[in-house]
Each structure stands twice: as C-alpha cells, then as structure tokens.
C-alpha positions as CSV (number, residue, x, y, z in Angstrom):
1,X,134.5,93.7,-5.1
2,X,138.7,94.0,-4.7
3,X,140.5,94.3,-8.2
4,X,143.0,91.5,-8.8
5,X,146.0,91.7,-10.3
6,X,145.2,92.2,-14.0
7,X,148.7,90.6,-15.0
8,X,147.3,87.0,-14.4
9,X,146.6,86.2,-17.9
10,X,142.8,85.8,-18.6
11,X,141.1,82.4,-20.1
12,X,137.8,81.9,-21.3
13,X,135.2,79.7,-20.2
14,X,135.7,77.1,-22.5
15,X,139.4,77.2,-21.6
16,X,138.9,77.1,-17.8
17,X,137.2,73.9,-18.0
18,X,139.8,71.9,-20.0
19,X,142.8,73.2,-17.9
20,X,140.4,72.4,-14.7
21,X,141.3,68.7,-15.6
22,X,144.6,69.4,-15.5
23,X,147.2,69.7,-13.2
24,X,150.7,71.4,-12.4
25,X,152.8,68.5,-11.3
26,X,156.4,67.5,-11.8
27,X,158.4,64.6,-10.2
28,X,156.5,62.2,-8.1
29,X,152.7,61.8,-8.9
30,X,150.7,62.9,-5.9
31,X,148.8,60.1,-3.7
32,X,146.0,59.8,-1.0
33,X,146.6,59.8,2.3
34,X,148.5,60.9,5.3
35,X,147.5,64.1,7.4
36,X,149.1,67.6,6.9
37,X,149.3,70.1,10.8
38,X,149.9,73.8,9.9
39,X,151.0,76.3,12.4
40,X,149.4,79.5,11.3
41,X,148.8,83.5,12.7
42,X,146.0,85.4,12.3
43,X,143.4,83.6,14.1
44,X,140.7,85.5,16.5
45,X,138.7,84.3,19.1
46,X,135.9,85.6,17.6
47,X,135.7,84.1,14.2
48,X,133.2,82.2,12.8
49,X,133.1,81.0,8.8
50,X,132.0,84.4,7.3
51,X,135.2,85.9,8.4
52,X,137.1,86.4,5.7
53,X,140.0,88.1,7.4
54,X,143.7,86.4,9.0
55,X,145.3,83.6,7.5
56,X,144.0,81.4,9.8
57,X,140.4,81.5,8.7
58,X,141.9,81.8,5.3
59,X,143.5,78.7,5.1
60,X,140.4,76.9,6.7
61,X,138.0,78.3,4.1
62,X,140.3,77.2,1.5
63,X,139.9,73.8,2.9
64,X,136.1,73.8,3.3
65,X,134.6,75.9,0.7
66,X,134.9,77.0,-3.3
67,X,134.6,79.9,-4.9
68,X,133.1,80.1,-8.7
69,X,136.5,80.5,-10.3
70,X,140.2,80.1,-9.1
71,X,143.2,81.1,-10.4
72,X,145.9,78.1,-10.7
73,X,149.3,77.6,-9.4
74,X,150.4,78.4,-13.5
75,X,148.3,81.9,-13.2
76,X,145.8,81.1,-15.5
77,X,141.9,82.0,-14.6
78,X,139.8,78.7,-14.6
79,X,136.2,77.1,-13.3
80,X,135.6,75.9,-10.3
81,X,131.9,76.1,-9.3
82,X,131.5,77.6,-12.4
83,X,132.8,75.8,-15.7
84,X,132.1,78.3,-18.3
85,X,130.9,82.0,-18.4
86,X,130.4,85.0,-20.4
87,X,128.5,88.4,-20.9
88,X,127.0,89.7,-24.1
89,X,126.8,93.3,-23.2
90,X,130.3,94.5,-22.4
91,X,129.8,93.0,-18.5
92,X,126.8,94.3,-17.2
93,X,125.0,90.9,-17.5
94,X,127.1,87.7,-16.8
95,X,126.0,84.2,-17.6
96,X,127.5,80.9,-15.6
97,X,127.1,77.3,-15.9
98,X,127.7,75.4,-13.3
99,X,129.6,72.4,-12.6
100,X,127.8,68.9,-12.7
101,X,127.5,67.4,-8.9
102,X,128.2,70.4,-6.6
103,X,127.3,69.7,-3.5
104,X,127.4,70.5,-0.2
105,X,128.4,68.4,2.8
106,X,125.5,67.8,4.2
107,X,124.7,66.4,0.9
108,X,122.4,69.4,-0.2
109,X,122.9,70.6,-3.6
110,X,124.5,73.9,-4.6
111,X,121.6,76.5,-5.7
112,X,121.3,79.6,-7.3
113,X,120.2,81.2,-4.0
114,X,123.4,79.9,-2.3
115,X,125.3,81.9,-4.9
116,X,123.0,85.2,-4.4
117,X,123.2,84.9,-0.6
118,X,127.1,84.8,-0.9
119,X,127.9,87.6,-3.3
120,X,124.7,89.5,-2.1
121,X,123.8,90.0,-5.9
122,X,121.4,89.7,-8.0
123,X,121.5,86.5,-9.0
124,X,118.8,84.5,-11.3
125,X,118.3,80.9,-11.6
126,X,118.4,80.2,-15.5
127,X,117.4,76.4,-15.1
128,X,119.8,73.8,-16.6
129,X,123.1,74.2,-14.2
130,X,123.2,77.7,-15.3
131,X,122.7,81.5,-13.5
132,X,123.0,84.9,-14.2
133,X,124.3,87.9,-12.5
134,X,123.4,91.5,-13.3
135,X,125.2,93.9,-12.0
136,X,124.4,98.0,-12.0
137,X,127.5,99.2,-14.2
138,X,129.7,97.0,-16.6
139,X,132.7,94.9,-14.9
140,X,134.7,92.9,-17.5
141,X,136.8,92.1,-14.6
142,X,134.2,90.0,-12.7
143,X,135.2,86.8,-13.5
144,X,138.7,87.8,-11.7
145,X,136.9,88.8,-9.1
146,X,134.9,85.7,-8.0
147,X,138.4,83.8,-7.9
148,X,139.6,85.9,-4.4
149,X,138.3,83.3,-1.6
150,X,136.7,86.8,0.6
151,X,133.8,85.4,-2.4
152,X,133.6,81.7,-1.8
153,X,130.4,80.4,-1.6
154,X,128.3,79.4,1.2
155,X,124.5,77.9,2.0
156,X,122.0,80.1,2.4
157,X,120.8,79.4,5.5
158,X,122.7,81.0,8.7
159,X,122.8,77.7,10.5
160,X,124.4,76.0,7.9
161,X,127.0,78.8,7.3
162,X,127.6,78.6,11.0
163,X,128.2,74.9,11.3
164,X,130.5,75.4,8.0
165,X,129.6,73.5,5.5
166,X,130.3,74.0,2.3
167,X,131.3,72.3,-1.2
168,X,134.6,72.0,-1.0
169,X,136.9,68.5,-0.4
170,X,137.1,68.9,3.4
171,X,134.4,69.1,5.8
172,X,134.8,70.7,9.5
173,X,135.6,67.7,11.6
174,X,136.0,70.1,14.3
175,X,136.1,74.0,14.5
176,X,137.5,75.3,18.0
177,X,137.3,79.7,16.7
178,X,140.9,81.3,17.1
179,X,142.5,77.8,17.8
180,X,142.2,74.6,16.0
181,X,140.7,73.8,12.4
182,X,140.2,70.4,11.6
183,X,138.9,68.9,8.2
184,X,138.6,65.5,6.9
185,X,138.5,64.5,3.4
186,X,135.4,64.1,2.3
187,X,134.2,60.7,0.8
188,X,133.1,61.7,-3.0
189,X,134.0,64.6,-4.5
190,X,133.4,65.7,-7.9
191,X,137.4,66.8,-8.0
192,X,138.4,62.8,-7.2
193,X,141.7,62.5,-8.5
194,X,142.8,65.6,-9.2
195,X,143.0,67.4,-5.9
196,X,142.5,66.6,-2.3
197,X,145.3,64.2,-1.9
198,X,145.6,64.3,2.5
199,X,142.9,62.1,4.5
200,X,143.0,65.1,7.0
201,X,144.3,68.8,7.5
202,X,144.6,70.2,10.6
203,X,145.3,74.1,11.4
204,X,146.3,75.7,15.0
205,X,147.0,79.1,15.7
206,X,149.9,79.9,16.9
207,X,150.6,84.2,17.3
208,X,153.6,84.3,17.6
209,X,156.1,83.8,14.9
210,X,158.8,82.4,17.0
211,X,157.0,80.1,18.7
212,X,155.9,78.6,15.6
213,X,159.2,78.4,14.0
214,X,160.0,76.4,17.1
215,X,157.0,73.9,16.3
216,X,158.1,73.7,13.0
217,X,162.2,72.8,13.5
218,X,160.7,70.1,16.1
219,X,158.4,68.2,13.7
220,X,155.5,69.4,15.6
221,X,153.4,70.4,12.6
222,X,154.4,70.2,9.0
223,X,153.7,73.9,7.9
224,X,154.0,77.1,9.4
225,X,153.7,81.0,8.1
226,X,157.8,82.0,9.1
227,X,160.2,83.3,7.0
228,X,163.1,82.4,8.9
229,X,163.6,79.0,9.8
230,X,164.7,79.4,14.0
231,X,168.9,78.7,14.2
232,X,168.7,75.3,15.4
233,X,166.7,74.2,12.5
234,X,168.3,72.3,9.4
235,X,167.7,73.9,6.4
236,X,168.2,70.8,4.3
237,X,164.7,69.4,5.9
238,X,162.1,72.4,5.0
239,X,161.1,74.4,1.5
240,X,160.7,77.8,1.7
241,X,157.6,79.1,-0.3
242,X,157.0,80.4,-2.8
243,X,160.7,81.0,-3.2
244,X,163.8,81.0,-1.0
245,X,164.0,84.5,-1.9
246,X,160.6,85.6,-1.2
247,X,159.5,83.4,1.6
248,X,156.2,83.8,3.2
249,X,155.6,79.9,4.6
250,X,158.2,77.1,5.1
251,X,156.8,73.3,4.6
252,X,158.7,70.3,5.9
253,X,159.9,68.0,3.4
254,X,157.7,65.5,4.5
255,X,154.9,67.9,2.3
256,X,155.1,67.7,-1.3
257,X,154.4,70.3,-3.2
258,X,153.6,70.8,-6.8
259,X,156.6,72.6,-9.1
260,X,154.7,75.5,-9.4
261,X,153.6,77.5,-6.5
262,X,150.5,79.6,-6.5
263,X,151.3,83.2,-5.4
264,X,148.1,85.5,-5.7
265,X,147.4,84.8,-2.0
266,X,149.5,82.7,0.8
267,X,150.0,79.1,1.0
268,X,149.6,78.5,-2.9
269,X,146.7,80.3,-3.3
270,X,145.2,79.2,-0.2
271,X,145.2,76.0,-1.6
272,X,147.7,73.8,0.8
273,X,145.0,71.2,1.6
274,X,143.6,70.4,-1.9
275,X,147.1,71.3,-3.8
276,X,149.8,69.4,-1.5
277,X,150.4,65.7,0.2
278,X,152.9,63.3,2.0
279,X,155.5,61.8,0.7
C-alpha cells in the first residue's frame, strides 16, 4: 500500500463518523439535479474498472465506487464504508465497523469477502457490521491508506467487477473503455442529502489538452483537466482549481463548488460527481 501524506491531520473513528454528517459548504446550499460533462485525459482503450491508473478511470471510479475511508475537502480522515476503526496492538490487527445499508447496485449487500477480494488481505468477518484485517507487520498508517481510491472496494465476483458495480452514488449507465463514462444517480443511497447532488455525470476522453480547452471555452462540457484556459476564452466564466495559482482543472461557472477544495488527488479528491452541482 502507497504512503499518504502524513500532514493530513488524523481523526479517530468516533470522529470520522460525526464529521461524515457534515459538510464543507459556504454560500448557496447545494440541490439535486442537472447533469455535469467532463473533458478529461488519461483514458486507454484498454481499461476496464480495476484500472486504477489515468484520470479518466479515476474520475469514473470516484463516481461508482467507495473506498473504506476518505479524506475530506477540510483534510481531515473520516468513514466511509467504514464508520469507526481501531487496533489494539500497535497496528498489526485492525478492527472496522461498517456503515448501516451498504450496498451495491445491483442491490447485493456489501460483505466481508468484497472487502478481502479488493485489498487482497486477510480479512475476517466479525459478525454485527464489523471485520478485521491482519496484517504481517504493524501499520498505524492503514487507515490513511484505505482513503487512496487505487483501494476502493469492489464485488467479489469478476463479472460483477466487470460490469462495474459498486456502492457508490452513481451506477454505470454506460461504459464505452477509453472514451465515454456515464453514471446516473442512483435512486437510494445511504449518503441522501449529503452528497450526490447531479441526476447524471458524464466523462469523455479527450488527449489532448488543447482540444479540450477548446470544448471547454465553447460550453461543450462543463469541466476539463487544463491549466490554461485557450485565448479566446473569458476568464470571468470558469474557476480554476484548486487555486488560480495552482491550477490543475478549470470548471465552468455553471458548476458549483464547495469553498473548500479537496487536494490530496485531482478534481477534489476525485470527488467532482458526489462533491459539486448546478447552479
């Protein structure tokens, strides 16, 4: 597993789950609806929903599944699948609880072999929502770990991770490998009301980076990963993200987007589809 950055400040399990109901907002409140088209590189003909690799796949992954903890536009470590955790013994032996009602699209609920199959651990069902993981030398870190989406979980079964289903808030509506991503919001989520604002999301790949600065000045799609706006386009209509000074994506200002931006990985922490909405 990849070290994270250990500047992100640490919360326990307890913690995780209160700020979990929380969210960083400021100005309007977010609302349902609308559809969100992202112009993004990265993608390869021969992807499927194990790869893990280009910001394409990334950014569809981050619409479709979950991993067991996320780190939140403020920083902070918190639940996701998992609501609570902790090890006894220094980090060799890690117990989580899940969430209540995690399920997958196809209406099958999360299990503890899901979790085993996607960390390719040793993973044991503890009964009651909860599992453990034992590991072969002491990682205090692993709970940092789990939050990087290369660890998001996915079924079992290789049919099911083919057809890409997972438990997040957007299920594949249709998956066209190194081209277009499309998700629909799904129609009960356990996260109702605090994420997952857009009815749809739709990704297309687009190498190269002119081209899709060109997409993006005409108002062909509403995000795109530039960090130059092309020199007919007028600045007063897009966001540059994170920052104006460290730009890595430009949004439209049709997209809203919460105050604070997550920055561990692109696109708010690969987050766009669950984080942002129309205006």
């Amino acid at each position: 597993m990849t070290r994270l950055d250990r500047r992100v400040l640490f919360t326990s399990g307890a913690a995780a789950a209160l700020l979990a109901a929380t969210g960083v907002f400021a100005g309007p409140s977010p609302k349902r609806g609308g559809r969100m088209m992202a112009a993004l590189s990265g993608a390869d003909r021969a992807d499927d929903w194990t790869t893990t690799s280009g910001l394409f796949m990334q950014a569809a992954r981050g619409a479709v599944f979950e991993t067991l903890t996320e780190i939140a536009a403020d920083g902070t470590l918190r639940g996701n699948i998992a609501q609570a955790w902790a090890s006894d013994d220094g980090g060799t032996t890690w117990r989580f609880e899940l969430a209540q009602d995690v399920m997958f699209h196809d209406g099958v609920p999360l299990r503890p072999s899901d979790i085993a199959a996607s960390l390719r651990g040793d993973v044991v069902d503890l009964g009651a929502g909860a599992f453990q993981i034992a590991l072969s030398d002491p990682n205090p870190n692993l709970p940092f770990q789990l939050a990087d989406p290369q660890f998001a979980i996915l079924p079992a079964e290789a049919d099911r991770q083919a057809a890409g289903i997972g438990t997040g808030l957007y299920a594949v509506r249709k998956f066209d490998a190194g081209r277009q991503f499309i998700g629909s919001r799904v129609a009960v989520h356990r996260k109702d009301g605090t994420e997952g604002w857009l009815d749809e999301v739709e990704i297309v790949s687009i190498p190269s980076h002119t081209v899709r600065g060109e997409a993006l000045r005409d108002g062909l799609v509403d995000v795109a990963d530039v960090t130059t706006l092309d020199a007919y386009a007028d600045p007063a209509a897009f966001q540059f993200l994170p920052s104006e000074h460290q730009t890595q994506q430009i949004a439209h200002r049709s997209v809203v987007v919460p105050a604070s931006v997550g920055t561990s990985w692109p696109l708010d922490n690969l987050a766009m589809a669950r984080r942002w909405w129309k205006a």
